[in-house]
Every structure is written in structure tokens, then in C-alpha cells.
C-alpha positions in Angstrom: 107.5 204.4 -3.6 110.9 203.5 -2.7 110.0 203.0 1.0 107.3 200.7 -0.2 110.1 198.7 -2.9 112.3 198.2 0.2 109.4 196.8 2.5 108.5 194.3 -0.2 112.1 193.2 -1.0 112.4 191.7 2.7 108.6 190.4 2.4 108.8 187.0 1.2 105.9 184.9 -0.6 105.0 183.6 2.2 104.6 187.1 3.9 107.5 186.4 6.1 111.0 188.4 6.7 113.7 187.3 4.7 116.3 184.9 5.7 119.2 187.4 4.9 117.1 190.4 6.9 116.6 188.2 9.7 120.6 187.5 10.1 121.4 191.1 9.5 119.2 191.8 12.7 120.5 188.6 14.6 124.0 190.0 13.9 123.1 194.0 15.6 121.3 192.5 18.1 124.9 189.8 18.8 126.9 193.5 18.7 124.8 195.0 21.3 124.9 192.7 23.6 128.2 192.4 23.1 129.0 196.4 23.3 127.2 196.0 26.6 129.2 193.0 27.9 132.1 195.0 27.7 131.1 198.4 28.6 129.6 196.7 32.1 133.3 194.7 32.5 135.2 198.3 31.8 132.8 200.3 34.1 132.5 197.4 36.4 136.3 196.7 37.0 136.7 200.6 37.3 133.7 200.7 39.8 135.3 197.9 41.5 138.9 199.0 41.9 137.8 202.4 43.0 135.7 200.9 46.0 138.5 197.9 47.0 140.9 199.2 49.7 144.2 199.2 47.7 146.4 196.0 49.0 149.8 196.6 51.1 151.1 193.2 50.3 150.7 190.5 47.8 150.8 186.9 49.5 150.4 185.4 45.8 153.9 187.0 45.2 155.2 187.6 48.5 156.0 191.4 48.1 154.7 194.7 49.2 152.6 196.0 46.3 152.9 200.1 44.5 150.6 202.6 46.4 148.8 205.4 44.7 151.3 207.8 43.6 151.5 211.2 44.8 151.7 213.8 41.5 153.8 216.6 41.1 154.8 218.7 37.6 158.2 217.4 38.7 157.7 213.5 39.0 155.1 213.7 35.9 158.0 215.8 33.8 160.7 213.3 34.7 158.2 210.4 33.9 158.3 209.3 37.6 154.6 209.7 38.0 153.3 208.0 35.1 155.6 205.0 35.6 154.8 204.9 39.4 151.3 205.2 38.1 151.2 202.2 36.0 152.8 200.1 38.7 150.0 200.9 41.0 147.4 199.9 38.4 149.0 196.7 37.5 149.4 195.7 41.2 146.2 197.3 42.4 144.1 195.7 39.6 140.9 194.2 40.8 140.8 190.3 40.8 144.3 190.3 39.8 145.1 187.1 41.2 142.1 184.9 39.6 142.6 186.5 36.6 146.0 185.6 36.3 145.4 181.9 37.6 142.6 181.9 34.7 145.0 182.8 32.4 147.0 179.7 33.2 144.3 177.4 33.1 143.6 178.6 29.8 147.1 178.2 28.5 147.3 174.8 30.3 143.7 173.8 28.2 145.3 174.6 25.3 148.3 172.8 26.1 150.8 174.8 26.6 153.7 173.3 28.2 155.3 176.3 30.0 154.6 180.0 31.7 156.6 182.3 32.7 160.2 180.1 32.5 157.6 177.0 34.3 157.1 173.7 33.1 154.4 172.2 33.5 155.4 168.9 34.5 154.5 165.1 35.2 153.0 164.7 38.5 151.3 167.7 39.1 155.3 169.3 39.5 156.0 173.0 38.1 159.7 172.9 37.7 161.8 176.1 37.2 163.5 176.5 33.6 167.7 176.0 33.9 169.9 178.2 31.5 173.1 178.3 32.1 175.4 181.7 32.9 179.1 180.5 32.5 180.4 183.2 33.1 178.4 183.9 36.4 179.7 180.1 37.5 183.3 181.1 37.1 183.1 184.3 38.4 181.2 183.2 41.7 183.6 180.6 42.1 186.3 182.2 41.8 185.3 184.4 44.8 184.6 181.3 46.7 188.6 180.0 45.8 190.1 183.4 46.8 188.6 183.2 50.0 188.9 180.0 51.2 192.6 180.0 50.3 193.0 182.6 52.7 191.4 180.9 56.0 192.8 178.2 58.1 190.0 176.1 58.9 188.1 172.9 56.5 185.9 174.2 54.0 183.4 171.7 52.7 180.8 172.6 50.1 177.1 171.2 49.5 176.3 171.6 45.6 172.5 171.0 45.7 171.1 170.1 41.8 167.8 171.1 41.1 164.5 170.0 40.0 165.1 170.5 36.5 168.2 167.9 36.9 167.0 165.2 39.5 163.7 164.9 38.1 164.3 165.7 34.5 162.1 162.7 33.0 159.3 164.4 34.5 160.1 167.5 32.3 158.0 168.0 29.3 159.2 166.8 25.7 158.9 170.2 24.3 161.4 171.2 27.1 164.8 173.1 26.5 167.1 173.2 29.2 170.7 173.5 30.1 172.7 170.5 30.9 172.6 171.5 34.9 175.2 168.7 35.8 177.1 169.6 33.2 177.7 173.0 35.0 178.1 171.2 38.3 180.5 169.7 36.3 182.3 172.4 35.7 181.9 174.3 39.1 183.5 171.0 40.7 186.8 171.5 37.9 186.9 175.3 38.5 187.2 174.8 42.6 189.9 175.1 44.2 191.7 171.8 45.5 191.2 173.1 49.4 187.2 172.7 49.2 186.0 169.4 49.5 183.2 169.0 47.3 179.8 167.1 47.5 177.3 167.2 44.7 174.5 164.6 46.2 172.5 163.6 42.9 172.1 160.3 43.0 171.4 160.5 46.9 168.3 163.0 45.5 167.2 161.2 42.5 167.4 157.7 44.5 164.9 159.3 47.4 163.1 160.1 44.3 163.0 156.9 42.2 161.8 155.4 45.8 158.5 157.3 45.8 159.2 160.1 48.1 158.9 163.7 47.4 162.8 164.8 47.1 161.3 168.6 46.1 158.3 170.7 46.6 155.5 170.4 43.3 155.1 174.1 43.9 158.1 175.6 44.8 162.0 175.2 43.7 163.0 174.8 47.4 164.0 170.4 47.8 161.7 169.0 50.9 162.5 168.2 54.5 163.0 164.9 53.1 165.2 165.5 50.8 167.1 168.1 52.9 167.4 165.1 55.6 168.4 162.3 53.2 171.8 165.1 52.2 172.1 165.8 55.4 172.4 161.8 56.5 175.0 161.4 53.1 177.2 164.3 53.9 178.0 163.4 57.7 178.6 160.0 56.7 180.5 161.0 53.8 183.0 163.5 55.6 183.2 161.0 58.2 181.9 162.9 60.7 178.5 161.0 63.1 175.0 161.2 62.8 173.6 161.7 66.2 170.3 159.1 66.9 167.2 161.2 66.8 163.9 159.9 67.4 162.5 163.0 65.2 158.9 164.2 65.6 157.2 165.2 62.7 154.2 167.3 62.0 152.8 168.2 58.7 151.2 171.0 57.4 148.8 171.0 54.6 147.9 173.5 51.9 151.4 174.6 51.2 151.6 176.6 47.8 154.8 177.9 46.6 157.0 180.4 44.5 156.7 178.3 41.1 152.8 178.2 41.8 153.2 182.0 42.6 154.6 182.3 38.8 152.3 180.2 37.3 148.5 179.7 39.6 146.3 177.3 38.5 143.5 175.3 39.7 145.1 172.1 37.9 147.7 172.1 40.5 147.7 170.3 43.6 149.1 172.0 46.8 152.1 170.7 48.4 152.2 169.3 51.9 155.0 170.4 54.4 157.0 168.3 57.1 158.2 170.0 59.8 161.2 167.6 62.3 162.0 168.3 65.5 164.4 166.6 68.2 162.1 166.6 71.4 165.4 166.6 73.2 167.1 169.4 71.1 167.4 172.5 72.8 168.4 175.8 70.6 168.7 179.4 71.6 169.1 181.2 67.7 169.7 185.0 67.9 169.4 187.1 64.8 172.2 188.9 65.5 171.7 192.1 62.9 168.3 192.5 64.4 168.8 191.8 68.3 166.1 189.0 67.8 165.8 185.5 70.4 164.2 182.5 69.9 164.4 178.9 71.0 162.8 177.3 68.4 164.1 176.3 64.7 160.7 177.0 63.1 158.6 180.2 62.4 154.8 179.4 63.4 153.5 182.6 62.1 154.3 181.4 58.6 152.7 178.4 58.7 148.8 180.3 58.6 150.6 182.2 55.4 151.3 181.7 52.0 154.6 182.3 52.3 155.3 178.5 54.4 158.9 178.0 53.5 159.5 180.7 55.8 159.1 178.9 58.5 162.0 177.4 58.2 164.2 179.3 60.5 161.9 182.5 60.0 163.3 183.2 56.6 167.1 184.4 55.5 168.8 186.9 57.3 172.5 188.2 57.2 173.4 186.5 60.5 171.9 183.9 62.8 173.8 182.6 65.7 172.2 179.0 67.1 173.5 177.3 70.0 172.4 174.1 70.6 172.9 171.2 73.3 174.7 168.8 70.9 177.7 167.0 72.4 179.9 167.9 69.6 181.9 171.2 70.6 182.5 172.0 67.1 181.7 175.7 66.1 180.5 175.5 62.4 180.2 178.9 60.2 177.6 178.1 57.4 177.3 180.2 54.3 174.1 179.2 52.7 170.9 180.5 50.6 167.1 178.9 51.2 167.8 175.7 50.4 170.2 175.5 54.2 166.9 176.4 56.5 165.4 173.5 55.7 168.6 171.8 56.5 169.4 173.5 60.0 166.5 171.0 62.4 168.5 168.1 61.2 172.0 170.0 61.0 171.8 171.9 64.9 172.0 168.9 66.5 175.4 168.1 65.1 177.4 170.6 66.6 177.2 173.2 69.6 177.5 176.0 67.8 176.7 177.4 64.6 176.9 180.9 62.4 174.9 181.3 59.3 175.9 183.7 57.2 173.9 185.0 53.9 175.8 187.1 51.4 173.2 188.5 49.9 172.1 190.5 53.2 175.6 190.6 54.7 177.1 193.8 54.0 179.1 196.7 55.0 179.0 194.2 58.1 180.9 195.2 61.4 183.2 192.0 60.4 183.8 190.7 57.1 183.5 186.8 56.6 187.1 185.8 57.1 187.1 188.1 60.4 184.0 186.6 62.0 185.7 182.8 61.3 188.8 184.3 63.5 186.4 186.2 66.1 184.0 183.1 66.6 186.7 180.7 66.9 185.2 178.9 64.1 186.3 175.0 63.3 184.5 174.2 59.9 182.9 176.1 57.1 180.0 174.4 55.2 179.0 176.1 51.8 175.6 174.6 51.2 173.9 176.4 47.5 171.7 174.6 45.2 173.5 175.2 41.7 170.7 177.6 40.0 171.9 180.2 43.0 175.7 179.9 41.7 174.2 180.2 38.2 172.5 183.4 39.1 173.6 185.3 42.5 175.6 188.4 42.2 176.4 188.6 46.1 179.6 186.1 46.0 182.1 189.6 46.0 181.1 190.4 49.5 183.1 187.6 50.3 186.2 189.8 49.9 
């Protein structure tokens, strides 16, 4: 009787199922198909990642990526394994990199302004988050005085600003930053009198203002236009000549870099790379750490990469020794971080000889810094850092 009460309760006049019985069903039959949606995606992306050949290398993020761990009662009791373990999931996961860029996109639809310490800026440029370490600044200069007080030769230092300063109108509203020239600011009053100083803003933001690209969209490095247009300034500045090059230039498309790295998205353009070089220069550059010879300035075998920057001068290393066919006799000793390679094709035709140095690879060297100036017979020292890097780096005591 009761089974025949129910029957008739969701039997309307009309001999039809009840509204309310039909949405009860709609809604189970909504859960299944939901339940099975996500019990496919689980077993799917396990499926998945257990038939993909684990990655050695990320190009997205430009590092090797954790392999599958080997256990042992010993690494899973010191919680080695299980944190080795999760590493290798994260980095191994399936899709990882369009999942990621996904998440962007939806962050960017929802207008978000920022990801990851990015801004999402005017343009189509990502531009890297400043905050400002005073301590850091002091300490780090404060290396650099001690040492240059204590060497014979000129020492001139390049203070490159960043993005986040020369293009700061393109930043969004919502944006918080440190004031970035205000620490240039007080980097310059914290040096020592010996270092002459150039801080080229106005030289960037004018190259800028003028329509040209003075830094990459998609990566924090400054272009080869910008790293020209410093170069030009600074010779004139310190008096010294600007040799007459009829440069030629080739440019490479596609180029993707470390901000897009952080924060992928299909919204963003890629960046195009231009590569100068002196048909008459002639350069032998030995990487002296790792007994390498080449005569060219540039790396080709980034250029079919990701990682394109690199092929500026190959990368950093702790030493690189170029010679060059340029009339001036001058040997130069460069201490520098990225932002120099893309500064050396314009720079290695002004002098015959020069020595990069980069502090955070040069250590426990055979000779320290102040040695190798005395060694190599060295006339000039150029410091060239973008500020961010005296905000941040920690290698400035190898200096000592």
C-alpha cells in the first residue's frame, strides 16, 4: 500500500512525473556524470604519467627536473624519500606546463593583475616585482668599496635600472613597488669616492619614450638595443671613443623568457631577439675554467632553445678571456651578471683585451679578483649590474 502511496505522490493529474521528482533525478544523473568526469581525469592523468618517459630537463624553467627517487628505510625515516618523492611528482606531473599556462590565463580573465611577483603590464610586458633589501645594498656595496680601495687601476661602474623603474607607467595601478631609484640613490651615496658612477635612466627611458624596445616583454634582461644605446652613453661619457661599426644585425623570432617562464600565458606575445655583429671584428673568447675556444660572441645552439638569452656569450661563467682586434691596447677586467653579455658584441670592439669575471661562479679560484687585475696587467675595471642584482646577490664577499 505504501509502495503504491509513493507511486501516486510523484504521478501528477495529468499522469506525468512530478516537477520536484524530475529535478531530484536531473540532479543524480548531474552527480554521475560528474563522479565520472573526475574519476576518468584521476585515472587518466595517473595512466598518463605512468606511460610518459619522465623529463631530464625543463625548457619552460630552464632546470634539470627530480627523477624517481630510490627508497630506502633510511631516506623514508629521515623524510628524504617522501620529500624527494614529492618533488618528482610535482616536476614529473603530466601536462604540467599547459596546466600551469591555463592557470594564468584564468587568473588574467579574471583580472588579476599579478602571478608569482609578475605584473601583468601595458603592452603585452610582464615586469618583475621590485622590493627593496637595504641592508643587502649596503652590505654588497660595501664589498665593492673595500675592494676597489685596494687596487691601483680606474674603476667605473654601470648601475643598470630595471623594468619596474624605466617603464613604470606601464605598471598596473594596483601595483606596489619599491622606489628602485630611490635605492640607486642610495647605492650612488654609499660608494666610495674612487668609483665613478653611471646610472643611465634617462638614456633607457628616452630609447623607450622613442618607440623602441629598451627591455625584453618576457624576460627581465634590457635588449640589444638598449644594451647598445648604454654602451654608446658610457664611452662618450667617460670620454673614452666609439669605434665606427657598420653592425650587421639578424633577428630571431619566437623568443620567450624567464618572466614568461613564471607566469605562461597565451595572452602574451613572444619577444623578438637582435643579434649585432662587426663583420670586421675578430674575437678568440676562451672560457678559461673550462678549457673552452671560440671565435664567435654568440651561442647558436641556444638560439633553436628556449633558453635564447644564452646566446649571448653562451651563458655566464666564472671567467672568459676575449681578445679582440680593436686598436685600443687597453686590457679591461669586467665584473658583471646577465645583463653584461648582451653588452660584450658592442663592448669587444673597444679594447684588445678583456676578462669577465662573475662572482657568483668565481670561487675558491687559483687567483682572487685583485690578483688576476695584477697578473693580467689589467688598465680598467668596469662593474656593469642592473640594480635588482645588488638588491639581491649574496656573491659580492668573494670579492675579498
Amino acid at each position: 500500500m505504501n509502495e503504491k502511496s509513493n507511486k501516486i505522490n510523484e504521478i501528477g493529474s495529468d499522469g506525468r512525473t512530478s516537477a520536484s521528482s524530475q529535478s531530484r533525478r536531473t540532479a543524480k544523473a548531474s552527480d554521475i556524470v560528474m563522479f565520472s568526469v573526475f574519476i576518468l581525469f584521476i585515472f587518466g592523468f595517473s595512466i598518463a604519467a605512468l606511460i610518459t618517459k619522465d623529463r631530464d630537463f625543463s625548457e619552460m624553467e630552464n632546470r634539470n627536473l627530480a627523477q624517481k627517487p630510490e627508497f630506502s628505510f633510511k631516506s623514508l625515516k629521515e623524510g628524504k624519500f617522501t620529500s624527494d618523492l614529492e618533488s618528482y611528482i610535482s616536476d614529473q606531473m603530466f601536462l604540467k606546463d599547459a596546466l600551469v599556462s591555463l592557470k594564468t590565463d584564468c587568473d588574467r580573465a579574471a583580472l588579476k593583475t599579478s602571478l608569482n611577483g609578475i605584473y601583468f603590464a601595458e603592452d603585452g610586458y610582464l615586469i618583475q616585482q621590485y622590493t627593496q633589501d637595504m641592508d643587502r645594498i649596503k652590505e654588497n656595496i660595501g664589498y665593492i668599496n673595500d675592494w676597489a680601495e685596494n687596487i691601483d687601476c680606474p674603476v667605473d661602474f654601470l648601475l643598470i635600472p630595471n623594468a619596474v623603474s624605466v617603464l613604470n607607467e606601464k605598471l598596473p595601478a594596483s601595483a606596489v613597488n619599491d622606489d628602485q631609484l630611490g635605492s640607486m640613490a642610495a647605492a650612488a651615496q654609499l660608494l666610495s669616492p674612487k668609483i665613478n658612477l653611471y646610472t643611465p635612466f634617462q638614456e633607457l627611458k628616452a630609447l623607450s619614450d622613442s618607440g623602441i624596445q629598451a627591455f625584453y616583454r618576457t624576460d627581465h634582461h634590457w635588449t640589444s638595443e638598449g644594451a647598445k644605446t648604454v654602451y654608446d652613453w658610457y664611452m662618450q661619457t667617460s670620454g673614452q671613443a666609439v669605434p665606427i661599426v657598420d653592425y650587421d644585425i639578424e633577428t630571431i623570432e619566437d623568443f620567450y623568457g624567464t618572466l614568461y617562464s613564471k607566469a605562461p600565458s597565451a595572452f602574451v606575445k613572444p619577444d623578438k631577439m637582435h643579434l649585432y655583429s662587426n663583420p670586421n671584428g675578430k674575437y678568440t673568447i676562451e672560457r678559461t675554467t673550462e678549457a673552452a675556444v671560440t671565435d664567435s660572441l654568440y651561442d647558436r645552439s641556444f638560439l633553436g632553445k628556449k633558453d635564447k638569452y644564452s646566446a649571448f656569450m653562451g651563458g655566464n661563467f666564472a671567467e672568459v678571456k676575449i681578445s679582440t682586434n680593436a686598436q685600443n691596447k687597453e686590457k679591461v677586467l669586467v665584473l658583471k651578471d646577465s645583463y653584461a653579455n648582451a653588452f660584450m658584441p658592442f663592448l669587444a670592439d673597444s679594447y684588445s683585451e678583456i676578462t669577465m669575471i662573475d662572482l657568483r661562479y668565481y670561487h675558491f679560484a687559483e687567483n682572487t679578483v685583485s690578483e688576476l687585475i695584477e697578473k693580467n696587467g689589467i688598465d680598467r675595471v668596469i662593474l656593469l649590474y642592473n640594480m635588482d642584482f645588488i638588491n639581491s646577490d649574496q656573491n659580492f664577499i668573494w670579492l675579498s
